[in-house]
C-alpha positions as CSV (number, residue, x, y, z in Angstrom):
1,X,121.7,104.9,131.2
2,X,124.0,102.3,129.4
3,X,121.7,101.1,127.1
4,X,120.8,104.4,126.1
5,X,121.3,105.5,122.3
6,X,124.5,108.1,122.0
7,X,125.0,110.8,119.0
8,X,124.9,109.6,115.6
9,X,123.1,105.9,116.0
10,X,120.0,104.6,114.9
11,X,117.9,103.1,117.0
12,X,117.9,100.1,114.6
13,X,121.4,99.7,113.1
14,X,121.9,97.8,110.0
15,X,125.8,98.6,110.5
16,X,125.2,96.2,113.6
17,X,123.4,92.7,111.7
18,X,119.5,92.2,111.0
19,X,116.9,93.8,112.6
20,X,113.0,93.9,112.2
21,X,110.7,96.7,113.2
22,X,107.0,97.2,114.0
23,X,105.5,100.5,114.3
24,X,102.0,100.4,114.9
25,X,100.2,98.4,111.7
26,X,103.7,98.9,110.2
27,X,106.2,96.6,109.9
28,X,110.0,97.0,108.8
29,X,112.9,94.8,108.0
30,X,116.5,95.3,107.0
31,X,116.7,91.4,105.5
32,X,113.4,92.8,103.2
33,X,115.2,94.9,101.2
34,X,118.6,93.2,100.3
35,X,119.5,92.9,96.8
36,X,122.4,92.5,94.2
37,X,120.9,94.7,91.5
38,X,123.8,97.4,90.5
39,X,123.0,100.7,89.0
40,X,126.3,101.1,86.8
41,X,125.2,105.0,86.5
42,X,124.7,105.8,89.8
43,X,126.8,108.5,91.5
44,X,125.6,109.2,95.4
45,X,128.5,112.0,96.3
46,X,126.1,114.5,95.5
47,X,124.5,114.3,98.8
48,X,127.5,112.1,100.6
49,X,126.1,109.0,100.8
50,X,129.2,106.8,99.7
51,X,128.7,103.2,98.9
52,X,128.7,101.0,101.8
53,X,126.6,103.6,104.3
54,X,124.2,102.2,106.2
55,X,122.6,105.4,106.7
56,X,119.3,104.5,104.7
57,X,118.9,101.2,105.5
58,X,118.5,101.8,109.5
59,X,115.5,103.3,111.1
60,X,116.7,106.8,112.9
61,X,115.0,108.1,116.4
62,X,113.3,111.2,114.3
63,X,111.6,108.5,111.8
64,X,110.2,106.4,114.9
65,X,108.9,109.3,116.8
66,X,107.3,110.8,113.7
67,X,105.3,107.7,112.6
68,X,104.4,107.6,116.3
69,X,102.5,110.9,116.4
70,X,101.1,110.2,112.8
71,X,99.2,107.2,114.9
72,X,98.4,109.1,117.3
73,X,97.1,112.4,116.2
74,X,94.4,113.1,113.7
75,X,95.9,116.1,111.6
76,X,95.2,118.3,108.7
77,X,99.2,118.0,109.0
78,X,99.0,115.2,106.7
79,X,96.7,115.7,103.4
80,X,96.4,115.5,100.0
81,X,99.4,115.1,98.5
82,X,103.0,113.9,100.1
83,X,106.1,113.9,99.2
84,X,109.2,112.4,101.8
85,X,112.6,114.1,100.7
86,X,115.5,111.3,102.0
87,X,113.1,108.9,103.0
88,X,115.6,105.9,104.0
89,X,113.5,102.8,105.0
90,X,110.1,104.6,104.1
91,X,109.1,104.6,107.9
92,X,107.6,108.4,107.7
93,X,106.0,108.4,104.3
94,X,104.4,104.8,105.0
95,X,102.8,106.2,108.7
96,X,101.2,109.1,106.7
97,X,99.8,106.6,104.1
98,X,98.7,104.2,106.5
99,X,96.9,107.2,108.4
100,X,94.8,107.6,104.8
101,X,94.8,111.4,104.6
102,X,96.9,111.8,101.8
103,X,95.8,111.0,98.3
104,X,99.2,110.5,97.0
105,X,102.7,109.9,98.7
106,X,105.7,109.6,97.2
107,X,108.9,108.3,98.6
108,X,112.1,109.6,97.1
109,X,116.0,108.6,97.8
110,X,118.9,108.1,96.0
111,X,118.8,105.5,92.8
112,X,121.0,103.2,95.1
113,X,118.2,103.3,97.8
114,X,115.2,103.0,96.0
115,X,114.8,98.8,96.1
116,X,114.8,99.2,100.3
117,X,111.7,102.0,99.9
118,X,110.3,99.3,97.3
119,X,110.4,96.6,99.7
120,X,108.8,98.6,102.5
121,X,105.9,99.7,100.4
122,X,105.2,95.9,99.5
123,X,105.0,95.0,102.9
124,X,103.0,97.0,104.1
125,X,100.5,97.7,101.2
126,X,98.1,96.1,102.7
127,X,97.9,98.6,105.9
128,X,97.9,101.5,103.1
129,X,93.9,102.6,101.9
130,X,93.4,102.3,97.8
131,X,92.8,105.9,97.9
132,X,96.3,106.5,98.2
133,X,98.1,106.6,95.8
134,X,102.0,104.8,96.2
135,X,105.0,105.9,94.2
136,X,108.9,105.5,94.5
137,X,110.9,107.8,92.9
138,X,114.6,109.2,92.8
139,X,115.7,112.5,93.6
140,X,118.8,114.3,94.2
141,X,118.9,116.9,96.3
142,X,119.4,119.7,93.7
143,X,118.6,118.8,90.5
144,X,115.6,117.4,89.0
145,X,113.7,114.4,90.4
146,X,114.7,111.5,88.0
147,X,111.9,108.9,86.5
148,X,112.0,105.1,86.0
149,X,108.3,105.0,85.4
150,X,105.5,106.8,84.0
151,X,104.1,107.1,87.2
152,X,106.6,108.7,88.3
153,X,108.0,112.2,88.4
154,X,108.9,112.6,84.4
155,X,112.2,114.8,83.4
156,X,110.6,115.9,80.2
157,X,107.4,117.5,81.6
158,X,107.3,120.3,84.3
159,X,107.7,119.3,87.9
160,X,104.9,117.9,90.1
161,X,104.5,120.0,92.7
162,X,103.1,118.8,96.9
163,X,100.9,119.9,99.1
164,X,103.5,118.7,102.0
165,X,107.0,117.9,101.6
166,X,108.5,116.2,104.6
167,X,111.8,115.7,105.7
168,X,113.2,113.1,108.3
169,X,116.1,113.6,110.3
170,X,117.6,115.5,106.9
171,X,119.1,118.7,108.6
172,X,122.2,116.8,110.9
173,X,124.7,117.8,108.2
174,X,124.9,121.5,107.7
175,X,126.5,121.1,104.4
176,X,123.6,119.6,103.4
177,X,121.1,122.7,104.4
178,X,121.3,124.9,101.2
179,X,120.3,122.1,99.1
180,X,117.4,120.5,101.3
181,X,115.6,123.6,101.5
182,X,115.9,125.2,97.8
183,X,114.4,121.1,96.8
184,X,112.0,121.2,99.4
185,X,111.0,124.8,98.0
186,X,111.3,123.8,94.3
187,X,108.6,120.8,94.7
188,X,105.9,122.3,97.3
189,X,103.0,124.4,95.9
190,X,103.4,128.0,97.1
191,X,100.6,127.7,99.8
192,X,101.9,124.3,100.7
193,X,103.3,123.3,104.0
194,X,107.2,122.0,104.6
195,X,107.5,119.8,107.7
196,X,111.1,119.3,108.8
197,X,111.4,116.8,111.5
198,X,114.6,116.2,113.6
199,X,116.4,115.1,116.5
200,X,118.2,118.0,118.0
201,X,121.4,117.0,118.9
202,X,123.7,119.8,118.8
203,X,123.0,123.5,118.8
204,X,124.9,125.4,116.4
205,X,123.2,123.1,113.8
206,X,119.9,124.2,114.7
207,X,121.3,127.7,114.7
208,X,122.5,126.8,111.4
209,X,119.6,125.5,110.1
210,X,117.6,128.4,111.2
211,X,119.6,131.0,109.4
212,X,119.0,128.7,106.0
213,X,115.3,129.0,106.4
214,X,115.7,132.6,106.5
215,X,117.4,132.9,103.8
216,X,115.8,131.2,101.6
217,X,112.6,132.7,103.1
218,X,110.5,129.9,104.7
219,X,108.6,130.9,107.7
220,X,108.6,129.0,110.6
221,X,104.9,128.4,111.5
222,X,104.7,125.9,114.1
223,X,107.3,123.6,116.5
224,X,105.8,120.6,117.9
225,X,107.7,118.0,119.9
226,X,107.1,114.4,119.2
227,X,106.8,111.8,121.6
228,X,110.1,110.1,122.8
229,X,111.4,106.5,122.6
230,X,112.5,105.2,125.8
231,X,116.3,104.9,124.3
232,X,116.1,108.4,122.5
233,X,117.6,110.9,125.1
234,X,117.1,114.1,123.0
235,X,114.2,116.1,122.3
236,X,112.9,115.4,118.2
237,X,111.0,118.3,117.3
238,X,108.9,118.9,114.2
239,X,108.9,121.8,112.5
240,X,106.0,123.3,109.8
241,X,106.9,126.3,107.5
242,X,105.4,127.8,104.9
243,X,106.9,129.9,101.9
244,X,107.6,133.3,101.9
């Protein structure tokens, strides 16, 4: 039991030195996506990510266990096109890419996060099919998905909208609940799925969660549990709703 992971740590910890990952075809690394670029207009508080968190540069038990059933299942789950709300190192997005049922996914973080989702979609471009379509973007929870490229999500014309928006190991922070789901509602078509996938770790947060949902009237469709790592000792659970 000692080597088990406890509340509140990743299961690869960039707080704790260099790490590399594989997951299937993909591969991860913490030493991929170091750089000394500075965005001088960033400001992260909006979703409490201060400077120096290590949050989205570690690979969480949700993330592994959800790329693990991506590999492992052959879903309808996971077409057409994808959006990853808080995507961190990419690990979720990149297993549905890699699966090739999507025709677009797009990865979206903070500005300060978006080089480490860069650096995992070039290393593992070559395990993604050329039908799919690869894009990085910012977004704050909240407010309007930002653009660095045309590609991109553009401020000036109306919002893209999904066919899936996913969210990894996004709902541990009640504060945080309001805004996930009215972006996650703002960016998925109206008969569009939203797939919430977590670790469940402590109740009243669920219960928490729950009530959000119904107020902002998603419906709770389906709850699958995903498969477990051997040093994961909670249950991660993935949830689809649709819009009310």
């Amino acid at each position: 039991m000692a080597n088990l992971i406890t509340t509140g740590l990743p299961l690869y910890n960039s707080a704790q030195g260099d790490w590399n990952c594989t997951i299937g075809p993909l591969k991860f690394s913490n030493q991929s996506n170091t750089t000394d670029a500075v965005n001088e207009n960033e400001d992260d508080s909006e979703v409490g990510d201060e400077d120096g968190d290590d949050t989205a540069q570690s690979i969480w038990s949700a993330a592994w266990s959800f790329a693990t059933y991506v590999q492992q299942n052959d879903t309808d789950l996971f077409t057409g096109s994808i959006i990853e709300l808080g995507s961190g190192t990419g690990v979720g997005g990149l297993a549905i890419a890699a699966a090739g049922g999507a025709t677009k996914c797009t990865l979206t973080d903070l500005p300060s996060n978006l080089h480490i989702l860069e650096a995992a979609v070039k290393d593992n471009q070559q395990v993604i099919p050329s039908r799919t379509r690869m894009a990085v973007s910012p977004l704050r929870w909240g407010g309007k998905s930002e653009s660095s490229s045309e590609s991109n999500l553009e401020e000036k014309r109306e919002e893209e909208k999904y066919d899936v928006v996913i969210a990894i190991d996004c709902i541990y922070c009640h504060t945080l609940h309001n805004l996930l789901a009215e972006t996650a509602l703002r960016i998925c078509k109206q008969d569009g799925r939203i797939l919430i996938a977590d670790e469940f770790r402590w109740s009243d947060n669920d219960k928490w969660w729950a009530e959000t949902t119904q107020e902002h009237g998603l419906i709770l469709v389906s709850t699958i549990e995903l498969p477990s790592h051997e040093r994961i000792p909670r249950k991660v659970l993935l949830r689809e709703y649709k819009c009310g």
